[in-house]
C-alpha positions in Angstrom: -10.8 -20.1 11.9 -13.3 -18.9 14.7 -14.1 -20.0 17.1 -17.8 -20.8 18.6 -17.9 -17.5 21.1 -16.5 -15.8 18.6 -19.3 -16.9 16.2 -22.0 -16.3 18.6 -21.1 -13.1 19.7 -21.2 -12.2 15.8 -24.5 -13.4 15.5 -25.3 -11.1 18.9 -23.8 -8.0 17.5 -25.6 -9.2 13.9 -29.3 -9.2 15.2 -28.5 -6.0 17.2 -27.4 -4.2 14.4 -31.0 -5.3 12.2 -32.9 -4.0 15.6 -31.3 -0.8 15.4 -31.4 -0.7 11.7 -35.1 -1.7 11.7 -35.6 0.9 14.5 -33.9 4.1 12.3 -36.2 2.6 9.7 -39.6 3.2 11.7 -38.4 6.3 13.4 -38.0 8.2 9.8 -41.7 6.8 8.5 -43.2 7.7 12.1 -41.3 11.4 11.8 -41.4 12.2 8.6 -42.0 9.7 6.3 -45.5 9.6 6.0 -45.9 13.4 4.9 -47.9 14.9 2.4 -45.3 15.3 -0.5 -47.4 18.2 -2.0 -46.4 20.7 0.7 -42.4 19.8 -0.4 -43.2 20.4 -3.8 -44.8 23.4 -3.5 -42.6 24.8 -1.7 -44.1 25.6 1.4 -42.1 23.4 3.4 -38.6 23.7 3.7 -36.0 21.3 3.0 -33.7 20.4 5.8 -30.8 21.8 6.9 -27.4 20.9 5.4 -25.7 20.5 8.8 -28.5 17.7 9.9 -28.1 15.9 6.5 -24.4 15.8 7.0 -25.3 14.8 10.5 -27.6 11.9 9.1 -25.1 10.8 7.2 -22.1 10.7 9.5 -24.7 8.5 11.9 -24.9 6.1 8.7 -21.1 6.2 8.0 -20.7 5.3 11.9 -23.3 2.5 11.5 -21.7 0.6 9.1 -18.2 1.0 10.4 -19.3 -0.6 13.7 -20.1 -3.5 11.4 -17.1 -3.8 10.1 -15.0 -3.2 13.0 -17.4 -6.1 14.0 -16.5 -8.6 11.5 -12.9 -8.0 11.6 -12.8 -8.7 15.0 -14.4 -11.5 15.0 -12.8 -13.4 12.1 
């Protein structure tokens, strides 16, 4: 059982985790999401580089372990 700090510091670290999710969400559209998808099909623009996907994806793989770690903690 948990108890109510417990349950309100989940809530805390919940919200927190939608702000910066919401956040990473409006930084991509304002940086690049909003591009002319023409010049990537053409060619003209390159795509990016493997180390930054990989880098993009180990900030993602961090993310959602923090939420987990999270959870267990608090249960």
């Amino acid at each position: 059982m948990m108890g109510e700090t417990a349950f309100t510091v989940m809530i805390a670290v919940f919200w927190l985790s939608e702000f910066a999710f919401g956040s990473l969400v409006v930084y991509w559209f304002l940086t690049q999401g909003f591009d002319d998808e023409s010049a990537t099909v053409s060619g003209s623009t390159p795509l990016e580089d493997r180390s930054d996907t990989m880098q993009s994806l180990g900030m993602w793989a961090a993310f959602f372990v923090v939420l987990v770690v999270g959870i267990l903690l608090a249960s």
